[in-house]
C-alpha positions as CSV (number, residue, x, y, z in Angstrom):
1,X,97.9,83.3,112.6
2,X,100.5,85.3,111.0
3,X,99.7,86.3,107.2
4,X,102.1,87.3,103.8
5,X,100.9,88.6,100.8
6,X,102.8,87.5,98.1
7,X,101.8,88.6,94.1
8,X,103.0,86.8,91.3
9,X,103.9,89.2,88.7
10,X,105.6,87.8,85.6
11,X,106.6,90.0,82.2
12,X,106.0,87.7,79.4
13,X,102.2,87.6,79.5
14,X,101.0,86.3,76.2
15,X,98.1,88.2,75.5
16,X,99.4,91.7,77.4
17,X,103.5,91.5,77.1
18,X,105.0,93.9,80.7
19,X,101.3,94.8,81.8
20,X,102.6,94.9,85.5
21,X,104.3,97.9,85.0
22,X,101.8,99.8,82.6
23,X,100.7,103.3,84.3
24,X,97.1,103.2,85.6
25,X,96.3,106.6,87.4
26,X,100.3,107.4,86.9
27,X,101.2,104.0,88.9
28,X,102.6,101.0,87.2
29,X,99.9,98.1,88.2
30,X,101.7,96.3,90.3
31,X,101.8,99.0,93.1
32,X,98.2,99.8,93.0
33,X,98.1,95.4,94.3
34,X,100.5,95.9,96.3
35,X,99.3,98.9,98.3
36,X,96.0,97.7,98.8
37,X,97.7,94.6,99.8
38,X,99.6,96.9,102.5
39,X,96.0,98.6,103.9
40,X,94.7,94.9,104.6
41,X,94.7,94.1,108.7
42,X,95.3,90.6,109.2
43,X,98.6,91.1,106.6
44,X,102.0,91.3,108.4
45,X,103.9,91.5,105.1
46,X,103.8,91.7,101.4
47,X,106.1,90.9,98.5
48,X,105.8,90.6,94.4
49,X,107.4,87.2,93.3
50,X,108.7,88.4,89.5
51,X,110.9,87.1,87.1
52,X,111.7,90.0,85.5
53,X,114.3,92.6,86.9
54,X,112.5,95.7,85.7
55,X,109.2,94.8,87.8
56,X,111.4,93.8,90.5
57,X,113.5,97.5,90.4
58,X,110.3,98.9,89.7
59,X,108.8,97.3,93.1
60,X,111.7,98.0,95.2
61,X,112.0,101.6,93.6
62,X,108.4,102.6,95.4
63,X,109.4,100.6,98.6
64,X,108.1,97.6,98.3
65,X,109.8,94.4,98.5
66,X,110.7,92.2,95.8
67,X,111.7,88.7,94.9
68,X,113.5,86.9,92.4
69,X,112.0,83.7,90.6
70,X,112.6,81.7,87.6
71,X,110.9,82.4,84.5
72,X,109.9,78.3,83.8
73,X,107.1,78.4,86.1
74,X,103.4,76.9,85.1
75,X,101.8,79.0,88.1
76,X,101.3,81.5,90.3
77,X,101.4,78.9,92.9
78,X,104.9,77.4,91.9
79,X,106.2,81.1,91.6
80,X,105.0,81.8,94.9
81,X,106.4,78.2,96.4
82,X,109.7,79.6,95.0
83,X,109.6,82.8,96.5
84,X,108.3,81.1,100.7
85,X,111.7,78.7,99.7
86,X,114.0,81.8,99.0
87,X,112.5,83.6,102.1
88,X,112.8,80.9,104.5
89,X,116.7,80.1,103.1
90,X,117.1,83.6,104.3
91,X,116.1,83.5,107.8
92,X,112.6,84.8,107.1
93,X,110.7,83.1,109.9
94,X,107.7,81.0,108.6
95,X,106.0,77.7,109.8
96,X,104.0,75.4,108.9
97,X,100.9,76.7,109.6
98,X,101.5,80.2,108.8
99,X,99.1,81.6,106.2
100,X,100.5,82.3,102.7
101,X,98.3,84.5,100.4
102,X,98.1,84.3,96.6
103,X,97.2,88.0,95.6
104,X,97.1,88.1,91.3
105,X,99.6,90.9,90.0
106,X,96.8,92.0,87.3
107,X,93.6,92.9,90.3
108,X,94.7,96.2,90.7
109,X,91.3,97.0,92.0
110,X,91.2,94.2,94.6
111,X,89.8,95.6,97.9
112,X,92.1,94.8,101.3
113,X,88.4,92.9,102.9
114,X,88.9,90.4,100.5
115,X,92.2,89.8,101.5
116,X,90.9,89.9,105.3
117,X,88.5,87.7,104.2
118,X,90.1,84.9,103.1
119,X,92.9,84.9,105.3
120,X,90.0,84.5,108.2
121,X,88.7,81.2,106.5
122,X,91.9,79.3,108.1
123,X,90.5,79.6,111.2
124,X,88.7,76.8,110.2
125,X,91.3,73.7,110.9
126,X,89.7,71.8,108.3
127,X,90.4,74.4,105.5
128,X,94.1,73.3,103.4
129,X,93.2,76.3,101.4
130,X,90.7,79.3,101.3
131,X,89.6,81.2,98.5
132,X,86.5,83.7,97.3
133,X,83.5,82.9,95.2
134,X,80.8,85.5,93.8
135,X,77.4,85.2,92.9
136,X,76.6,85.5,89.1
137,X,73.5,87.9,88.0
138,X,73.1,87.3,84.5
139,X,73.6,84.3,81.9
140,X,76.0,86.0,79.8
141,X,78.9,85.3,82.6
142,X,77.4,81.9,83.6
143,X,78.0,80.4,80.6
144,X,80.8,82.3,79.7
145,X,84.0,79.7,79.6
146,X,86.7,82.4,81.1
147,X,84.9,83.0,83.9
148,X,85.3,79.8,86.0
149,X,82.4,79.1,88.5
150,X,82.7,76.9,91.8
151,X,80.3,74.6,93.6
152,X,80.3,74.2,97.3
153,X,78.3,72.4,99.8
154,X,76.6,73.3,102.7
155,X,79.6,74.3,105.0
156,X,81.5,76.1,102.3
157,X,83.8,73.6,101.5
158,X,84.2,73.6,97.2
159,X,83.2,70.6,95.6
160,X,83.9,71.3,92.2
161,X,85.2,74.2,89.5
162,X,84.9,74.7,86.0
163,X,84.6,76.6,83.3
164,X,81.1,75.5,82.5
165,X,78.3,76.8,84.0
166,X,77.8,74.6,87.2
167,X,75.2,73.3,88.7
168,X,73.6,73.4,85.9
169,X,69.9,74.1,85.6
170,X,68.5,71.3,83.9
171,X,64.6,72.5,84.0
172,X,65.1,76.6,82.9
173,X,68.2,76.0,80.9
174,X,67.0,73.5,78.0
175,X,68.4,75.5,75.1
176,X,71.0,78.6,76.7
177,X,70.7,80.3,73.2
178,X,67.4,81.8,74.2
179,X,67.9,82.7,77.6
180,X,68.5,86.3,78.3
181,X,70.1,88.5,80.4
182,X,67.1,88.2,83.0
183,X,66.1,85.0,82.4
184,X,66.9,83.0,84.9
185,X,66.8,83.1,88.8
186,X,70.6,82.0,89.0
187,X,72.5,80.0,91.7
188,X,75.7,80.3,90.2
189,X,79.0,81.7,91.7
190,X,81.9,82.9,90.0
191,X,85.3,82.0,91.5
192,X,87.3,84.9,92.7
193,X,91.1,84.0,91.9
194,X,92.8,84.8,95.5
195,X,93.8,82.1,97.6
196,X,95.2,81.5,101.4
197,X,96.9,78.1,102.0
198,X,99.1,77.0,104.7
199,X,102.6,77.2,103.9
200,X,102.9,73.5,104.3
201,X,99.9,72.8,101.8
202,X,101.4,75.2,99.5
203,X,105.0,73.8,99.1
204,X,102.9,70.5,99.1
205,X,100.9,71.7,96.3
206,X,103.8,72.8,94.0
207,X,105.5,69.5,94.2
208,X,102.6,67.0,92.9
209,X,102.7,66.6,89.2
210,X,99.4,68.2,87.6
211,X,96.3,66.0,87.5
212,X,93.8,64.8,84.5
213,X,90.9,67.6,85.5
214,X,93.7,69.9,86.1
215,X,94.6,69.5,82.5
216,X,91.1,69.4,80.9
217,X,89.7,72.3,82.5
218,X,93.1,74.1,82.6
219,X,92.6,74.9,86.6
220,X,95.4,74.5,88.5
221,X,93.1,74.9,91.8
222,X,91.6,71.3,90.8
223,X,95.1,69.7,91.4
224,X,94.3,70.8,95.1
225,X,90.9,68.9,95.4
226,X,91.8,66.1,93.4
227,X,94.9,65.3,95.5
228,X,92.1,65.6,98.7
229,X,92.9,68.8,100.2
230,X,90.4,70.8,101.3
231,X,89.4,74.6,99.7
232,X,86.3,76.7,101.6
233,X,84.9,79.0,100.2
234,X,83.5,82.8,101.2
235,X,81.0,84.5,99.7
236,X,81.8,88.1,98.7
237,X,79.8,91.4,97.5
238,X,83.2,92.9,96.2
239,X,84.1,92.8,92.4
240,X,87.1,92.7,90.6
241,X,88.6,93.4,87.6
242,X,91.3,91.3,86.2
243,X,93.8,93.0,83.6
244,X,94.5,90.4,80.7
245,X,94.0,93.1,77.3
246,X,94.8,96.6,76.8
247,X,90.8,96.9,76.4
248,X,90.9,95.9,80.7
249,X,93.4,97.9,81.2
250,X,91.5,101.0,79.4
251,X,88.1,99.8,81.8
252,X,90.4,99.9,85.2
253,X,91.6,103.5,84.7
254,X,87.9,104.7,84.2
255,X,86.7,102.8,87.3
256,X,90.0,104.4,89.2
257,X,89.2,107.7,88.0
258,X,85.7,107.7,89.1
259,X,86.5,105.7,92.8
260,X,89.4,108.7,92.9
């Protein structure tokens, strides 16, 4: 089935103001997403969904292609339900069950397999949505509330996520405070924020009003399963490293320098 990339890259970002374009290894951020976005084989096509004109000049200046949102989005998902409307007004040919994928504009180290990878879950029929999950190997991340974990049953299909650590382990996790690095055999997966819908799910998606989990956890992907659609799941070995502080952004360029 025929696959886009599109990144949602907005400015105003309130803990890292115009990250996008910061320099990592002489490249603003954005292109390093967007060209291993590019080197991904089941990818026909890739686009940044911005608000700002500078990342958009910025993206079109290197070759890449760039589109024009509002800046009132909630979500990457609405920004990127904005940007399938504006190509299909264009005569950009998509249809319903074309695959849309949700790349973040701060992974500037995601690899193209994991792109690959997802996109292949929607060879299941049964899948609304795909996305990536990875297994946690110390406490310190499972109980940590930014990274949000995901439970999923026995054909892949995700059951719940959350910030807390899920499932939890009621017999070796009495009091957390004392566990260590090493103490615990952990079942625990971390979610891995890239997803592939269907364009119809997605435009679906970005019309329902957000839901009560939604807005406790503050995860927009739990709008998706509480409205019933279905989100499998992938394991991967890959990490990634998302860019939300200059501190991040400091970590990347050491890790580039190194893979380089």
């Amino acid at each position: 089935m025929p696959a886009i990339v599109i990144i949602p890259s907005r400015y105003a970002s309130s803990r890292f103001p115009g990250k996008p374009l910061c320099l990592l290894s002489g490249k603003p951020m954005i292109r390093h997403v967007y060209e291993r976005a590019r080197e991904a084989r089941l990818v026909q096509d890739v686009f940044v969904a911005t608000d700002n004109k500078l990342i958009y000049d910025t993206v079109e200046g290197f070759g890449g292609k760039a589109i024009m949102t509002s800046e009132a989005h909630p979500s990457g998902t609405d920004r990127i339900a904005e940007a399938v409307e504006k190509l299909q007004a264009t005569g950009y040919r998509l249809q319903a069950t074309d695959i849309i994928v949700n790349v973040q504009g701060d992974e500037p180290m995601i690899h193209p397999q994991m792109i690959d990878d997802v996109i292949s879950l929607m060879d299941d029929e049964r899948a609304s949505m795909g996305t990536l999950a990875k297994r946690i190997e110390n406490i310190t991340e499972a109980i940590d509330p930014n990274i949000v974990k995901v439970v999923f049953n026995a054909e892949g299909f995700a059951l719940y996520f959350s910030r807390s650590p899920i499932p939890y382990h009621r017999d070796e996790w009495k009091d957390l405070r004392h566990l260590t690095v090493h103490g615990s055999r952990l079942t625990v997966f971390k979610h891995i924020g890239i997803y592939a819908y269907r364009e119809d799910v997605l435009l679906s998606l970005s019309k329902l009003p957000s839901t009560k989990l939604e807005e406790i956890e503050k995860l927009e992907q739990l709008r998706a399963l509480e409205k019933g659609f279905r989100i499998k799941v992938k394991e991967t070995g890959f990490e990634t490293i998302g860019v939300d502080t200059p501190m991040d952004l400091e970590r990347v360029e050491r890790c580039l320098s190194i893979s380089l």
